[in-house]
C-alpha positions in Angstrom: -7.4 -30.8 -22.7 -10.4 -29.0 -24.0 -10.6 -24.9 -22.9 -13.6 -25.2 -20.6 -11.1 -27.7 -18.3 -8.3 -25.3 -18.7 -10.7 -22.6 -17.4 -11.7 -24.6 -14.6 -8.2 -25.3 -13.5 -7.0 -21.9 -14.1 -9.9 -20.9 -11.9 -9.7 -23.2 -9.0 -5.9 -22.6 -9.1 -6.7 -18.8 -8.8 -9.5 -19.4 -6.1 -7.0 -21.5 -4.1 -4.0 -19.0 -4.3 -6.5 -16.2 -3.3 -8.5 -17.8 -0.5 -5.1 -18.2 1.9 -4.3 -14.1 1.6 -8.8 -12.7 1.3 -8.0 -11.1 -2.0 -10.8 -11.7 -4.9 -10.8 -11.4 -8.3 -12.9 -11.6 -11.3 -16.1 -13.6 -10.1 -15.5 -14.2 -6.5 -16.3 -10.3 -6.2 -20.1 -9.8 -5.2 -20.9 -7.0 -4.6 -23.1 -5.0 -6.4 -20.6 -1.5 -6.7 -17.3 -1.1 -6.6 -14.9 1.7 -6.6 -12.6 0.8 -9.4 -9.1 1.8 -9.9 -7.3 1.4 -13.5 -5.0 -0.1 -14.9 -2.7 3.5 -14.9 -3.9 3.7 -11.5 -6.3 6.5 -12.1 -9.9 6.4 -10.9 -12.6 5.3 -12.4 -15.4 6.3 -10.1 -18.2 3.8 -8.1 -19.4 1.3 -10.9 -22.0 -2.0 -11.0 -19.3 -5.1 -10.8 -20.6 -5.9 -14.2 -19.1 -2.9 -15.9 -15.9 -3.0 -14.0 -15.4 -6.5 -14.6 -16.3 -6.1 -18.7 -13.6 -2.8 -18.2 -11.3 -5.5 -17.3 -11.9 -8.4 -19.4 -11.1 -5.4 -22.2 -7.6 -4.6 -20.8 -7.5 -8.3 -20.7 -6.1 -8.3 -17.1 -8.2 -9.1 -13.4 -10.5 -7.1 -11.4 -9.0 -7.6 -7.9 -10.3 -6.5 -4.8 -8.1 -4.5 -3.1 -9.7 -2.8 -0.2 -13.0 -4.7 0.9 -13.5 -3.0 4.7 -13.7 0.4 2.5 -17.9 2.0 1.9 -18.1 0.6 -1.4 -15.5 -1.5 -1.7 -12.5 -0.7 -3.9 -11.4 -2.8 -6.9 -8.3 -2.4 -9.3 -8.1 -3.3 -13.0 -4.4 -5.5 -12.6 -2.6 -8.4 -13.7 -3.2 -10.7 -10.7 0.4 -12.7 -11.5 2.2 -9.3 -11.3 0.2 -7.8 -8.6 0.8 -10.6 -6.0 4.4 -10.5 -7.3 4.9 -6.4 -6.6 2.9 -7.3 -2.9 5.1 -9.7 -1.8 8.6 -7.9 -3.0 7.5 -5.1 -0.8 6.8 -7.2 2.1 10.4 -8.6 2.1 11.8 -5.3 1.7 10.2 -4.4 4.9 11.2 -7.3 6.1 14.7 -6.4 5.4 14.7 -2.8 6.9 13.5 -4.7 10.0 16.3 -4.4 12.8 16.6 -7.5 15.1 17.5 -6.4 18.5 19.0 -9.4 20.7 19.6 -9.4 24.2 23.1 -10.8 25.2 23.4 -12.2 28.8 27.0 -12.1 30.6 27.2 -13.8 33.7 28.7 -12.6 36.9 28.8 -14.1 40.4 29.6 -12.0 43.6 33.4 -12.7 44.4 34.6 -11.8 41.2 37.9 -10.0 40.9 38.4 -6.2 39.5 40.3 -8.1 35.9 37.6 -10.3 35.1 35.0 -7.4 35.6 36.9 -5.4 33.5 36.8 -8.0 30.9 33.7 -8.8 31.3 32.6 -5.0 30.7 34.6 -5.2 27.7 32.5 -7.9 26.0 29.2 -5.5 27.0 30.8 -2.8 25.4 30.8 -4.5 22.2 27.6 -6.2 22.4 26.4 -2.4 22.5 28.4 -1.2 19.9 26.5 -3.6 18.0 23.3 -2.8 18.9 22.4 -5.5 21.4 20.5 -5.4 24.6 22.6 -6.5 27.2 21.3 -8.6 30.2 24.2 -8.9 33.1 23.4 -11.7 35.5 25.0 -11.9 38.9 24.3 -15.6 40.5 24.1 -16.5 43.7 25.2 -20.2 45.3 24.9 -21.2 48.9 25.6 -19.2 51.5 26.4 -16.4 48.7 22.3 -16.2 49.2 22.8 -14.4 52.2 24.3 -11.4 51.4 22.6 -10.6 48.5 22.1 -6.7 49.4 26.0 -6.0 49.8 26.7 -8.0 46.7 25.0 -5.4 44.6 27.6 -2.6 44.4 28.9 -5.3 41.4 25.7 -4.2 38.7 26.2 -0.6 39.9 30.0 -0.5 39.4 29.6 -2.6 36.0 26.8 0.4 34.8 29.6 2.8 35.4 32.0 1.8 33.8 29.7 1.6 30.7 28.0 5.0 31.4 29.9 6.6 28.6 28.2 4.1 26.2 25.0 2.5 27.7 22.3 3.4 29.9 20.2 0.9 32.6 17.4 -0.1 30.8 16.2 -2.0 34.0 17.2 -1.2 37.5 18.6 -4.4 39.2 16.4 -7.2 40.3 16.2 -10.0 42.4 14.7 -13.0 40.2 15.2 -16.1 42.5 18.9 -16.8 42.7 19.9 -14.2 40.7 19.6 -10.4 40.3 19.7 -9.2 36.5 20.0 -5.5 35.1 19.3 -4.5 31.5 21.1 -2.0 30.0 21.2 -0.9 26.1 22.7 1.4 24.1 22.8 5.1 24.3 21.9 7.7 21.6 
């Protein structure tokens, strides 16, 4: 392969990898000034993209554009390779830090007995402690439908026995055949 193809692949390659995340280096760059930073991150004042991209062809590395929304737009003398690198380590480390907050749903229905209950705030208790939303469900059937209004002493009772860990995100609800509360985790 002569050099002038192993340019133009090198290019396109770049051009390609650069296009999907509206970064540009070296000659994609038009505007006529640029605020350049270097390569020891200092600042190198507003310059014609001529001089900053002969200021990087001398440290041998890219002129990549950085900040283009910014009045002039600011460029940094980098190793492309090693900047996208260092970009998208960060963004998994904040990915990582991220905290996933799932809602667990327990089910109740409106004849259930003071044992189950108490299991079933025991399972809450440690969907809490974990750091979970919990959603509690009480379902109605048939002609359980018709007294929905007594039947909601259950979510109350259920809240407080968990008062000591949780707090009602959500008051209880009517949602078709079923009333829900939220509750999550108190701090």
């Amino acid at each position: 392969m002569d050099s002038e193809r192993v340019h133009f692949f090198i290019y396109y390659w770049r051009y390609k990898a650069i296009s999907n995340n509206d970064l540009f280096i070296n000659e994609q760059i038009r505007d006529k000034e640029v605020r350049v930073i270097g390569v020891n991150n200092e600042q190198l004042g507003v310059m014609s993209i001529a001089d900053a991209r002969k200021l990087a062809d001398e440290a041998g590395v890219d002129l990549v554009k950085i900040a283009p929304n910014a009045k002039p737009p600011v460029c940094r003398i980098v190793d492309y390779g090693k900047f996208k690198y260092e970009q998208l380590r960060k963004e998994k480390e904040a990915r990582k830090k991220q905290k996933n907050v799932e809602i667990k749903e327990i089910r109740l229905s409106p004849n259930i007995d003071t044992n189950d209950l108490n299991t079933k705030v025991n399972a809450a208790k440690k969907f809490l402690e974990k750091g979970n939303r919990v959603k509690i469900t009480l379902r109605f059937r048939g002609r359980e439908m018709a007294h929905m209004g007594a039947s909601v002493h259950i979510l109350t009772d259920f809240a407080k026995a968990l008062e000591d860990v949780a707090v009602i995100d959500k008051q209880p609800k009517v949602e078709g055949r079923s009333m829900t509360m939220f509750l999550t985790e108190k701090k």
